[in-house]
N, C-alpha and C positions, 0 to 999 in steps of 0.2 A: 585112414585119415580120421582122426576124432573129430563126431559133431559135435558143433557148437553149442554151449548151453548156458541159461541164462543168467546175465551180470557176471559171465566170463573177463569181460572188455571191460576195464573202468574206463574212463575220461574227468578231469575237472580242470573248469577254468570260464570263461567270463562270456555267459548265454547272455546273445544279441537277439533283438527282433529282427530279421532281416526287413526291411519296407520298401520294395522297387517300383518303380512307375514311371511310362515313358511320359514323358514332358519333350517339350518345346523350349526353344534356346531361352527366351525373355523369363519362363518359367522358373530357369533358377536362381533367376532375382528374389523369385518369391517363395522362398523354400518352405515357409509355415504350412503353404497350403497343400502340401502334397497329400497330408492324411484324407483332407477334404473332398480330393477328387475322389471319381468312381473307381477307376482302372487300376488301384493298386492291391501286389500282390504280396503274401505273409507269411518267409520261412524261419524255421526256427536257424539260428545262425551263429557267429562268435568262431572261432577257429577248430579251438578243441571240438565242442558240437557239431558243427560242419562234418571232421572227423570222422567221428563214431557213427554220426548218422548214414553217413557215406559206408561206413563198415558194417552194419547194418541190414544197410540194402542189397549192396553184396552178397552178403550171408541167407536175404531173405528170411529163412527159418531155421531155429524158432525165433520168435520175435525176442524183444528183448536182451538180448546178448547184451549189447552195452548199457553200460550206467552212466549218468551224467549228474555231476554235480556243479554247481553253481550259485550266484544270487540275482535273483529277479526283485522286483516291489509286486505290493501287491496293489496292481491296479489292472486295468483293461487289456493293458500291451502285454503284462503277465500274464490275464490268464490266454491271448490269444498265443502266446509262447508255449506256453502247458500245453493245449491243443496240438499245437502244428509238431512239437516232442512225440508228444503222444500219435499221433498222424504217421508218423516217421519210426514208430515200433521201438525208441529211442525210452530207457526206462530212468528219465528223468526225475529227478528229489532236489530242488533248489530250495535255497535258504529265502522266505519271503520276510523282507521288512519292510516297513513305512518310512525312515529316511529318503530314501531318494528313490525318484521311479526304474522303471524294468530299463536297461540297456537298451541301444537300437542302432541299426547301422540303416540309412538311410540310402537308397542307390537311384537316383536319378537316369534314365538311359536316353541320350539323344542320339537317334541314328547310333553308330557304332560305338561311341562315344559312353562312358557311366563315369558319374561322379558318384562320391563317395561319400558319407559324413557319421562317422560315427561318434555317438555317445553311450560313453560307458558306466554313467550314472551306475545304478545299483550293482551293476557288475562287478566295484569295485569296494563293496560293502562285505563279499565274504568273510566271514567270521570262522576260524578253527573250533574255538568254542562251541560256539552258539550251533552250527552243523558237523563238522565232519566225527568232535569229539563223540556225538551221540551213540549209544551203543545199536541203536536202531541204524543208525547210516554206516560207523565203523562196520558191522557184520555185512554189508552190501561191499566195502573195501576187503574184507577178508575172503571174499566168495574170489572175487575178480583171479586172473592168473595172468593178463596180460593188461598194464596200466600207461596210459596215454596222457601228458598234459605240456600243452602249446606253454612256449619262454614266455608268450603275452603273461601268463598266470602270476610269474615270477613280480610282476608291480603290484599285486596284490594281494597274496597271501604265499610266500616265501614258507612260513613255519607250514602250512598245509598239505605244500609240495615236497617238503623232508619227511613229515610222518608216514605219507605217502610211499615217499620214495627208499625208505628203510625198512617198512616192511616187506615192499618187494625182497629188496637185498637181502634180509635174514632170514627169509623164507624161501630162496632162490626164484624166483618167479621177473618177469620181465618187465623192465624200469621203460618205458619211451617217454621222450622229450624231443622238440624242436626249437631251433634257436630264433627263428619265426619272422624277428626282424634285427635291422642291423641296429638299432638301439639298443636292441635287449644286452647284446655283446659290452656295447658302448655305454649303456648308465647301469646296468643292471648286472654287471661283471663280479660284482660280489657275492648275491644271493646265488647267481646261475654258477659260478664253481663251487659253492657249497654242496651243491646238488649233483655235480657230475661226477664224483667220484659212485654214486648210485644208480648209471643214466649206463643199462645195456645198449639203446640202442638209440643214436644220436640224427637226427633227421636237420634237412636246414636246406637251404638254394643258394649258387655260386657267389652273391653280394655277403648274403650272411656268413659263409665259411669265409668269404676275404677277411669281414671285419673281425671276425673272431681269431682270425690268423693274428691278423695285428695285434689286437686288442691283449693276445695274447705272448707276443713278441718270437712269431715261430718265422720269421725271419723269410719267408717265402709267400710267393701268389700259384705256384702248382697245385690246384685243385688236389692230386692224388697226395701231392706231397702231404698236403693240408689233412686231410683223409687220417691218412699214416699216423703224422703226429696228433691228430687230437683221437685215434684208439688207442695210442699209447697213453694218456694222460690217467693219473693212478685213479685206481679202480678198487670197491672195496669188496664185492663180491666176484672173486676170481677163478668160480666156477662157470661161468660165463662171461666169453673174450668180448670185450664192446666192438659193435658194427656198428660205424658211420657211413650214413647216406649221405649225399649231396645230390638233390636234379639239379640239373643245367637249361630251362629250358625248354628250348627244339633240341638241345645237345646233349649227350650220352649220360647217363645218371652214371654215379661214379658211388660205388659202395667197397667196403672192406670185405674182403672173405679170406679169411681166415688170417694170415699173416702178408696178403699180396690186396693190391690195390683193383677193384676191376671194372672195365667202364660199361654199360649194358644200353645200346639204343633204347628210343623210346619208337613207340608207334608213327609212322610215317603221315604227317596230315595236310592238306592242302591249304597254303596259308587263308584261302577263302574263306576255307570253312570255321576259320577260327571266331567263335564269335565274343566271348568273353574270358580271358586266362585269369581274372581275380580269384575264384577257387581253385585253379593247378595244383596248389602246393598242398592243401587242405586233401583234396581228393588223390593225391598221391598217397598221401599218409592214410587214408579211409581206406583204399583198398589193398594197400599193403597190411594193415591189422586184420582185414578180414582173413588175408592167410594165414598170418601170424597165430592168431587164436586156433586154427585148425591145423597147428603147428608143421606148417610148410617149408621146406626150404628157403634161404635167401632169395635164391634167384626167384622162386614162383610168387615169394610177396613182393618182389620189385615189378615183377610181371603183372601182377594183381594192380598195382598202385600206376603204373604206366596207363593200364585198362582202364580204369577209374576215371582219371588224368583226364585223358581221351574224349571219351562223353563228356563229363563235365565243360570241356572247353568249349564244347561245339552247341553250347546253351548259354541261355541268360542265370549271371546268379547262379550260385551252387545249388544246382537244382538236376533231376535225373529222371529218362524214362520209368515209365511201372517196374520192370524187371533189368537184372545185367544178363549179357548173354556172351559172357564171360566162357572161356572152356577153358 
């Protein structure tokens, strides 16, 4: 099994501060003040990020493995973003500008209960130009051999995720995407099939494969069926067959191998112990790249991303012990 090494894993797409804090019910009448109190906590966050970071920690060492790109502001919440990247061994290069401040996902937690508020302010200022054109950052893309980036990205820079995703393809090296939410299917239907025909390995949850079923007019709701037709949909580098994942869930993740459809349990958990499922999907995909880079079989990165999955759910926040104790 080849070890991993550094800025193997790319990622890009739209770094969030994560800001959690338990509050009280009246509390989130008054959402300004959360920064204010004492008790809040500060992860680097955003989907993609989430990801790699989660892939990562997996991998433990060496540090570094993934790249992350991104746009932040340069202000406070920036540089505590950098930090908590950096914290997370996550080899972070965000595009800083002064239009508009650092992104931020806000997470309130009452009792079992979180709400949610994200602003995507500077996140949505990526520039192709202005960063990934750079020959400094392009050489950070050309290192990579496996390339990760959440459908969120596709509302904001579209031509970054094709430069991207074609030099995968004409270097044979491996394209992921996820289709992340059922809007993206729904308003963003255009840029995201420009891109699939680039997209080895297609990730998504049973809502998103409905709506792109549709969206797509494949005439069915059979998850597997769904599976089927969208690794058939043309494909330019056909050295490599496209595998579709979809999790379900508590219900069986259902991925393509090779020409058959196959459904694979997830880890068994006691609904008690579920305490937050908002990074599921995120930390599915983290630990399935962490095999992927150490180029695993299907089954052992579904196995990896189920593991991941797992932990993550049974915390607040996509957040993780010190070490995975993964076998």
């Amino acid at each position: 099994m080849p070890t991993p090494s550094e800025n193997m894993l790319f990622g890009m797409g739209n770094p969030l501060l994560d800001i959690s804090a338990v509050v009280d019910k009246d509390f989130l009448d008054k959402f300004a003040e959360i920064v204010k109190r004492k008790k809040v906590e500060y992860h680097a966050g955003g989907s993609t990020q989430n990801s790699v970071k989660i892939a990562q920690w997996m991998i433990q060492e060496p540090h570094k493995v993934a790249t992350f790109f991104g746009c932040i502001g340069k202000d406070h919440f920036g540089e505590i973003l950098k930090k908590k990247a950096e914290e997370a061994h996550v080899d972070a290069h965000y595009y800083e500008q002064n239009e508009e401040p650092t992104g931020t996902c806000a997470a309130c937690i009452t009792g079992d209960n979180r709400s949610l508020v994200a602003n995507l302010a500077a996140a949505n200022c990526y520039k192709k130009e202005k960063h990934l054109d750079l020959d400094s950052n392009w050489e950070l893309v050309e290192k990579a051999k496996v390339y990760y980036i959440a459908g969120f990205f596709l509302t904001v820079s579209p031509e970054s995720i094709l430069k991207v995703a074609k030099h995968a393809s004409e270097n044979n090296k491996i394209f992921c995407m996820n289709l992340s939410a059922p809007f993206i299917s729904q308003f963003f239907r255009e840029p995201l099939m420009k891109v699939m025909p680039y997209v080895d390995i297609l990730f998504g949850n049973e809502t998103e494969a409905a709506t792109f079923a549709k969206e797509l007019g494949f005439e069915t709701d059979d998850i597997a069926e769904i599976a089927h037709k969208t690794q058939n949909l043309p494909k330019e580098n056909e050295k490599r067959q496209r595998v579709v994942v979809f999790t379900q869930g508590k219900d069986d993740t259902v991925a393509t191998v090779g020409d058959k459809v196959i459904m694979f349990p997830v880890l068994d958990i006691d609904q008690n112990d579920i305490v937050d499922t908002n990074g599921a999907g995120d930390s599915f995909v983290g630990g399935f790249l962490s095999a992927l880079v150490q180029e695993q079989v299907l089954e052992e990165c579904i196995r990896a991303g189920h593991y991941a999955a797992h932990v993550i759910i049974r915390r607040v926040g996509c957040t993780f012990p010190e070490k995975p104790d993964f076998r």
